[in-house]
C-alpha positions in Angstrom: -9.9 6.5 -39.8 -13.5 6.4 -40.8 -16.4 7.0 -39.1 -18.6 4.4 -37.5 -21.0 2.6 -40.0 -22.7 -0.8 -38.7 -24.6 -2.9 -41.6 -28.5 -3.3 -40.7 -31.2 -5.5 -41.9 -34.0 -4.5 -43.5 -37.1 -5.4 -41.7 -40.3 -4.2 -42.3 -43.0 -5.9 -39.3 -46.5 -4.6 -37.8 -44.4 -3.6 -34.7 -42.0 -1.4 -36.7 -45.0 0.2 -38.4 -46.7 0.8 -35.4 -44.0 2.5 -33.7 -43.5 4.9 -36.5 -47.0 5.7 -35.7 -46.5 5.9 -31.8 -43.3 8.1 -32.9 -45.3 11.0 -34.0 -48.4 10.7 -31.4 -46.2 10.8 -28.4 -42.7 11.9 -29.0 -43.8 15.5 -28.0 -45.1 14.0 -24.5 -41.5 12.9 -23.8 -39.9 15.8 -24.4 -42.5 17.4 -21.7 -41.3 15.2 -19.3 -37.7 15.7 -19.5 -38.9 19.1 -17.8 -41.1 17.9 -15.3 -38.8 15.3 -14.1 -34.9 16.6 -14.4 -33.4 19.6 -12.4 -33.4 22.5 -14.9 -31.1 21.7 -17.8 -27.3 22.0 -19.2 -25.5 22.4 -22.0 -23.5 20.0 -24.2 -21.4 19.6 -26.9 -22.3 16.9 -29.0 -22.2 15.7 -32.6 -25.1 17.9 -33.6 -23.9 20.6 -31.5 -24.6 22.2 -28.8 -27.8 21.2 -27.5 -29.6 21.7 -23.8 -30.0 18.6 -21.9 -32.3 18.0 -18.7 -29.8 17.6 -16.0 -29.9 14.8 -14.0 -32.8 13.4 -15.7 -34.7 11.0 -13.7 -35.5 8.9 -16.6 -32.2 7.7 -18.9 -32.6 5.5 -21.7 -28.9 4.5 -22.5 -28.7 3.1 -26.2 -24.6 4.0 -26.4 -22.9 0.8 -25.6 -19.9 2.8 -24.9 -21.4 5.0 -22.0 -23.0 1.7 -20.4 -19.7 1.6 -17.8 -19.4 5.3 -17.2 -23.5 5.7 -16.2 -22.6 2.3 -13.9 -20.0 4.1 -12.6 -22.4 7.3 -11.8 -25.0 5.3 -10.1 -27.7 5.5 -13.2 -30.0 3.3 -13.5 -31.7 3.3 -17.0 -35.2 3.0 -17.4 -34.3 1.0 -21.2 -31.3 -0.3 -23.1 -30.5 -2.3 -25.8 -30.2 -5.4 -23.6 -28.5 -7.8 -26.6 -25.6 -5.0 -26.3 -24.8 -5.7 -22.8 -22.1 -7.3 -21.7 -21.7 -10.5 -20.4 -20.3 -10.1 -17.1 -20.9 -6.9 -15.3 -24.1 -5.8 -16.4 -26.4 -8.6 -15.3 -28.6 -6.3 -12.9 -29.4 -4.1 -15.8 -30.2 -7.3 -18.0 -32.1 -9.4 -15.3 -34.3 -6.2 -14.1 -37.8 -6.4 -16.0 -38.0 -2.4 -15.2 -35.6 -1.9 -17.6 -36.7 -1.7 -21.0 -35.2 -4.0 -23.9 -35.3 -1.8 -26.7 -33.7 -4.5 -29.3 -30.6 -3.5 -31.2 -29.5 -0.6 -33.8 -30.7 -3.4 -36.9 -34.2 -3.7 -35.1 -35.0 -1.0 -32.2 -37.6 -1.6 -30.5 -39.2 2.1 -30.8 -42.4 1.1 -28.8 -40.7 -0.3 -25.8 -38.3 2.8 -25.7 -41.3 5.3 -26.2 -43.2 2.6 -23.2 -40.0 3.5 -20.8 -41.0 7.3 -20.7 -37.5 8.7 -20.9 -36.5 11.8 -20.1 -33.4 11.8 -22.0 -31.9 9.1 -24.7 -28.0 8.5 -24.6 -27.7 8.1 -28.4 -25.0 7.5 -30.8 -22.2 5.2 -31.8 -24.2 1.9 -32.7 -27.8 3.7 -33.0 -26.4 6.9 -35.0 -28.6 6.4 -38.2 -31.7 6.7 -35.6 -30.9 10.0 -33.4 -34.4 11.7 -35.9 -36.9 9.2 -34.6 -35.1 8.8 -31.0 -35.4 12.5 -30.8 -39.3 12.2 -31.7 -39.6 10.2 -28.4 -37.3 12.2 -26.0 -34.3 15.0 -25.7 -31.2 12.9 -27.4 -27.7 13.2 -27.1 -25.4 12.1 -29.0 -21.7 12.8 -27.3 -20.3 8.8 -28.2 -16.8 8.8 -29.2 -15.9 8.7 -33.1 -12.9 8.5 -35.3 -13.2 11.8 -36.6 -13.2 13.8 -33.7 -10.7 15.8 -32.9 -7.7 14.1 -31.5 -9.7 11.0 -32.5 -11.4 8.3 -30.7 -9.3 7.8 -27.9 -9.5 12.0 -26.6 -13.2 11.7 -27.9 -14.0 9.5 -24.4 -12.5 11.9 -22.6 -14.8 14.3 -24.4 -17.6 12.1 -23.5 -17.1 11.3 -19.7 -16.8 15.0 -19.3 -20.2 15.1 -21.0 -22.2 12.4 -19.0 -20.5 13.8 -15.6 -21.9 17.4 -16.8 -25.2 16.0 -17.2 -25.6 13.8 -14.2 -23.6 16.3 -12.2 -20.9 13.5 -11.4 -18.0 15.9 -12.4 -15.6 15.0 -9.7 -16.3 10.9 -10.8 -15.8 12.1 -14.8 -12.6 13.5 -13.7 -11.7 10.0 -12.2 -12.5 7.8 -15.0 -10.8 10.5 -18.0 -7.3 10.3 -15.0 -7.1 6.5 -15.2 -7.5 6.6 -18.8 -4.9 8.9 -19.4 -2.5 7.4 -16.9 -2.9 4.2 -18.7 -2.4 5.6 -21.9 0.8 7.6 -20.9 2.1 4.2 -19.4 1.4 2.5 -22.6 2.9 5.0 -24.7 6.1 4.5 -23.2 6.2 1.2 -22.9 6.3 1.1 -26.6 9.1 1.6 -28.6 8.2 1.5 -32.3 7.8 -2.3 -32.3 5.7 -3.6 -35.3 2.1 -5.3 -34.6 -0.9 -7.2 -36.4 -4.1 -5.8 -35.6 -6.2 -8.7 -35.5 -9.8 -9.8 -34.5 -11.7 -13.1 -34.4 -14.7 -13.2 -36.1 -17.0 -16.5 -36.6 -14.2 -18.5 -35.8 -11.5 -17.1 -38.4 -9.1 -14.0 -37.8 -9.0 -11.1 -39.8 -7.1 -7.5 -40.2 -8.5 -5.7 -37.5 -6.9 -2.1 -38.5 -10.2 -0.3 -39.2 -11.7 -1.1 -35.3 -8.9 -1.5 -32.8 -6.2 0.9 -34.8 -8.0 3.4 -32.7 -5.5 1.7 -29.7 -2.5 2.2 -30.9 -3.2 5.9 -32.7 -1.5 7.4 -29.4 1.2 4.7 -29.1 4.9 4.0 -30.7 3.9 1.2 -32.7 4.6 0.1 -35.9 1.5 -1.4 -38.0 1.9 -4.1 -40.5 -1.8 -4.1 -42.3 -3.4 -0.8 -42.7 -7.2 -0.4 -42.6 -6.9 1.3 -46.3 -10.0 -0.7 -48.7 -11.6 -1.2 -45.4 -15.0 0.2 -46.0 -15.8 0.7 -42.6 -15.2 0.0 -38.9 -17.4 -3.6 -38.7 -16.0 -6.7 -38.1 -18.3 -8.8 -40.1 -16.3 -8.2 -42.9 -13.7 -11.0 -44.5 -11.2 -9.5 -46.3 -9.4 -12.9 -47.1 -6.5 -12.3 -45.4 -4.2 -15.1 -45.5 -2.1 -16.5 -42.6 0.5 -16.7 -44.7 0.7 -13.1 -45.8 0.7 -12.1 -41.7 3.7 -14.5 -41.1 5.9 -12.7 -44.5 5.3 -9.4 -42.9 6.4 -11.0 -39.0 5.3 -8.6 -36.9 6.4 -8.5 -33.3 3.7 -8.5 -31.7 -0.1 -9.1 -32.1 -3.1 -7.3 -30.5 -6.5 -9.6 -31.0 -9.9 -8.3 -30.3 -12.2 -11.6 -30.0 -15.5 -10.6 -30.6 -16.9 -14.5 -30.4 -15.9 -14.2 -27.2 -18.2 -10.5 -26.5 -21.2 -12.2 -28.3 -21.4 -15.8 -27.1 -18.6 -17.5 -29.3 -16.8 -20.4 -27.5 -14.6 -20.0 -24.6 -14.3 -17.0 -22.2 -11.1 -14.8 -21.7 -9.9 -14.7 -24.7 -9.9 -18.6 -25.1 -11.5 -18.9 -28.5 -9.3 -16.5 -30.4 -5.8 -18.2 -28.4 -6.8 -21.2 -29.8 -7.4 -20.3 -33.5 -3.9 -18.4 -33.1 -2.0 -21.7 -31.6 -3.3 -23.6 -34.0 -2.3 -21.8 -37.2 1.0 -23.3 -38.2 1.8 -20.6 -40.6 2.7 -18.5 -37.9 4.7 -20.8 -36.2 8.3 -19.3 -36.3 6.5 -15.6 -36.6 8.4 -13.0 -34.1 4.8 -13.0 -31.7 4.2 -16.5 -32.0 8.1 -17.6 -30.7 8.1 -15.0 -28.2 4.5 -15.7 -27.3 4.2 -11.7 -27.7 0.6 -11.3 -28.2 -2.1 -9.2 -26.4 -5.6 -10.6 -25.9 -7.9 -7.8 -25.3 -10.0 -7.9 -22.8 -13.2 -10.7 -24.2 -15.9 -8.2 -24.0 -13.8 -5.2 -25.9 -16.0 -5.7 -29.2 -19.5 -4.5 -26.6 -17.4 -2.1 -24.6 -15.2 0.1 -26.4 -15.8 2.5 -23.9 -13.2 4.7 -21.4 -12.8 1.9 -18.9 -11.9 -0.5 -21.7 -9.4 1.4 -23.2 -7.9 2.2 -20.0 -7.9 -1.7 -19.3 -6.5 -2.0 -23.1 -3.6 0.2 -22.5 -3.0 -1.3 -19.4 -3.2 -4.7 -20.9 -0.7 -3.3 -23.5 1.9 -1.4 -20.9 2.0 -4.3 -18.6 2.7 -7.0 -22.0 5.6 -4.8 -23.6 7.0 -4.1 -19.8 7.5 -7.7 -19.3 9.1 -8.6 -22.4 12.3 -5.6 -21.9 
């Protein structure tokens, strides 16, 4: 699998140009802070190695979509996120509080309202990746998001990463919660499957597509068959349309199907999966395909695309232990 890599607009604004500026001016401020303000400091592994962190820092600007659950869980409250990021249900206290920082998205960060938020530490990564140099002009950041090429891949790489965030925020015992429930639902999805064959999909602007190169992270660990690769797939996004055909899906018949619906995660139509069921019922292609007969078809959870985090893919496994359970 490949690594993360998001496409991003080119924008070049006053705001953008002043916040390079404000990037050198007071970047070394914020790293002062992080002293002043944590208790002493810890070391992690991350992706640019091993790197001392404030511990519990008082101050946490959280740009990692995929820790957003796990610093919920801990009882952190950040002081800026990328607020377009959040999901929809869940996370309305962080998105309704006007103490917490939007800092825009990874295509236009918002490097002045991040640098406003004083942070003593940045939760990096994943989505904001290509900017870890100028986040680490403003405060200490960490990078420990979950990626493809870690070792034992993405799904071991969030147990890597809620080890991490518990070390840091000294919520060890609660770390070793969350990375149980992940595994338990992993094991029970594992053998719940039995080498069955499935169609990764996703729905995207209303049309579904191979969805290999983001979800085959799911079934890496499980005994499942899959029909469409992610091999030509230049990266992980969804934005892409590869022109798959219905047609082509209902010759190769899989089983079962596994849909991601990001128009559901992002404000598409419907809620719970509703806008990707009803592209899927109403493609007559399928209609005598193996999932389609057998109504064998797993709707991840709607806000997967913003999650992607430990709690979803314990929900995902669940999701996918409880379907093939029920159908023998």
């Amino acid at each position: 699998m490949r690594s993360v890599r998001f496409r991003k607009s080119i924008v070049v604004t006053s705001t953008v140009l002043c916040a390079g500026m404000a990037l050198s001016a007071c970047g070394e401020s914020g790293k002062a802070s992080a002293s002043g303000k944590s208790q002493g400091n810890v070391t992690v592994a991350t992706a640019k190695g091993d790197l001392e962190v404030p511990r519990k820092p008082a101050r946490v600007a959280a740009l990692d979509n995929t820790s957003f659950a796990t610093l919920k869980a801990f009882g952190v409250k950040p002081v800026a996120v990328p607020k377009a990021l959040l999901p929809q249900q869940g996370f309305e206290d962080w998105k309704n509080d006007a103490s917490i920082k939007d800092v825009g998205t990874h295509r236009e960060p918002k490097f002045e309202a991040l640098n406003a938020s004083e942070p003593d530490l940045i939760i990096g990564g994943y989505r904001f990746t290509d900017h870890h140099d100028k986040l680490s002009k403003i405060a200490t950041t960490v990078d420990v998001a979950p990626s493809d090429e870690a070792k034992g891949g993405y799904v071991n790489a969030l147990t890597a990463q809620t080890e991490a965030l518990g070390k840091i925020f000294g919520e060890e015992d609660k770390a070793k919660e969350i990375v149980a429930a992940l595994e338990k639902s992993r094991q029970s999805a594992v053998d719940a499957t039995k080498g069955e064959s499935v169609f990764l999909a996703v729905s995207s602007a209303g049309k579904i597509d191979n969805g290999a190169s983001r979800i085959g992270r799911l079934i890496e660990p499980l005994k499942l068959k899959n029909v469409l690769g992610a091999e030509g797939e230049d990266s992980t996004s969804v934005h892409d349309n590869s022109g798959l055909a219905p047609e082509t899906v209902a010759k190769l018949n899989p089983d079962w199907m596994i849909m991601m619906d990001r128009d559901a995660a992002v404000g598409g139509e419907g809620t719970e999966s509703v806008a990707a069921k009803k592209l899927v019922d109403g493609m007559e292609a399928w209609d005598r395909t193996t999932f389609r007969t057998k109504d064998q078809i797993v709707y991840l959870q709607s806000d997967f695309y913003v999650t992607e985090g430990a709690q979803a893919y314990t929900e995902a496994f669940d999701k996918v232990a409880t379907a093939f359970n029920a159908a023998g």
